[in-house]
C-alpha angles and dihedrals in degrees: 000000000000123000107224096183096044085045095049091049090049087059093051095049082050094057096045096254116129108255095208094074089061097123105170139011121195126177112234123223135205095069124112105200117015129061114246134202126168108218121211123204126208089249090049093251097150119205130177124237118209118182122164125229128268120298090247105057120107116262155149119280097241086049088081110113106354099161087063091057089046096062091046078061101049094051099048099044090051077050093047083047089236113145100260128140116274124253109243104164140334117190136162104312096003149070119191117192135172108258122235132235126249128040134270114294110275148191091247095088129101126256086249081042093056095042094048088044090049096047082053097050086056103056087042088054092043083055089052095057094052095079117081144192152214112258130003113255141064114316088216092075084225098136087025143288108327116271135244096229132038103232082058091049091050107033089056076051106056087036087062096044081051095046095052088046082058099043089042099036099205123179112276138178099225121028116264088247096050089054094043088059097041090048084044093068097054092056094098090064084064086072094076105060100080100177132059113231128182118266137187103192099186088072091147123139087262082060093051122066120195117215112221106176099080100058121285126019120287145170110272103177147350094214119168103054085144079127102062138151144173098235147103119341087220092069095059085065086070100072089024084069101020108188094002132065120259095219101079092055094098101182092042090054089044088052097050095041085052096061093048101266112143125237119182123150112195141147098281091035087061098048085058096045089048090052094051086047092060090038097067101030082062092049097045085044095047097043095060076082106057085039099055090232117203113239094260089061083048102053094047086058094049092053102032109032103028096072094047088056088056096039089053085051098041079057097052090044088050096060107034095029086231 
């Protein structure tokens, strides 16, 4: 069995901090795939642990190293100048950030709360996409080196997302194949996005924290960015407006186009939205597998995701007649 307090002071001493502050240790809950654990210094410094779970543990393909990918967030949105932890060490096994302040968004703001919140997060996500990379992909490797061209990027992903569909066999509203068919032709709208640009995509309210202690409320950290990719800025909307569509959040969309991100939703664009849609409900319906869900988590998948994966499709279809 595995020793949390003699593992977490392992890490410290890694990454050059005396292990013997550590003063409390805490698991933190809310996360589906890593372990947590939130580390509290003598001097109340306060840092996050984040260690994955054994090799041999079933799991998604693009769940391979996402530590790795984690890191390759937390630098670029220090770089970006966007509130994130900050990266302290990742090592073999391990990753140890700062941690942010404020609590997970909420219901308990109010409706001017939300709407000032939103506008935010949209200047602080148009920040984000202004990094870029070298190459389109997952930085993990862990569906190979990154690729010179988005449509090859993003195709290997959506293979692997459809391989592990076939492998797991989850319940699913359309047939893998007909999926498969419907996503393929869309591929020619992945053409159009040139330059590969960091993005979270698990950009939900349990992945923001708002910061309350300095007036009014504010965003205190974008933590979690273990999936992802240099890619196209339009997927991150996705998340940003999961089960929803992102292009009725007005004051989202007027702070991102403030701070020079670029909105656009033609023909082409939403080719491509409807395609990122599809692309994570998959995943979030293939993955209740792997994860052993209970039947309540089934169920709300079955209720909840399962139309938004058929109305992402239905759009495609609508449009290339695939």
């Amino acid at each position: 069995m595995v020793d949390s307090w003699e593992r977490a002071r392992h890490v410290l001493r890694e990454a050059g901090l005396d292990p013997g502050r550590l003063a409390r240790l805490r698991p933190l809950t809310g996360g589906t795939y890593n372990t947590v654990e939130e580390l509290r210094l003598t001097d109340g410094d306060r840092y996050v642990l984040k260690i994955p779970p054994a090799a041999a543990t079933p799991g998604m393909r693009h769940e391979r190293r996402l530590l790795v990918s984690e890191a390759e967030f937390y630098r670029s949105a220090a770089a970006a100048g966007v509130p994130a932890p900050r990266l302290v060490s990742v090592g073999d096994g391990f990753l140890l950030m700062t941690a942010c302040p404020g609590e997970v968004w909420d219901d308990t703001l109010t409706d001017g709360e939300q709407r000032a919140l939103r506008a935010e997060l949209g200047r602080r996500t148009a920040r984000l996409h202004d990094v870029t990379g070298t190459g389109f992909g997952y930085p993990s490797g862990a569906l190979g080196p990154l690729a010179p061209d988005w449509r090859t990027a993003f195709t290997t992903m959506f293979d692997a997302v459809l391989d592990d569909a076939r492998r797991y066999n989850p319940r699913l509203p359309r047939p893998v194949d007909a999926v498969a068919r419907t996503a393929a032709s869309a591929y020619g709208a992945l053409d159009e996005v040139t330059v590969p640009r960091l993005v979270h995509f698990d950009l939900w309210p349990g992945n923001i924290l708002i910061d309350r202690t300095a007036g009014g409320p504010r965003i205190g950290g974008l933590i979690d960015g273990e999936r992802m990719f240099w890619g196209d800025p339009l997927a991150e909307f996705v998340s940003l407006a999961l089960l929803g569509d992102i292009r009725t959040d007005e004051a989202f969309l007027a702070g991102y186009r403030e701070a020079g991100g670029r909105a656009v939703f033609d023909t082409p664009a939403r080719l491509r939205y409807a395609l990122y849609r599809a692309y994570l409900y998959l995943i979030m319906l293939t993955e209740t597998v792997p994860r052993e869900a209970g039947e309540e988590h089934l169920r709300w998948v079955r209720e909840r995701v399962d139309p938004e994966l058929v109305t992402a499709l239905d759009e495609i279809e609508a449009v290339t007649g695939g």
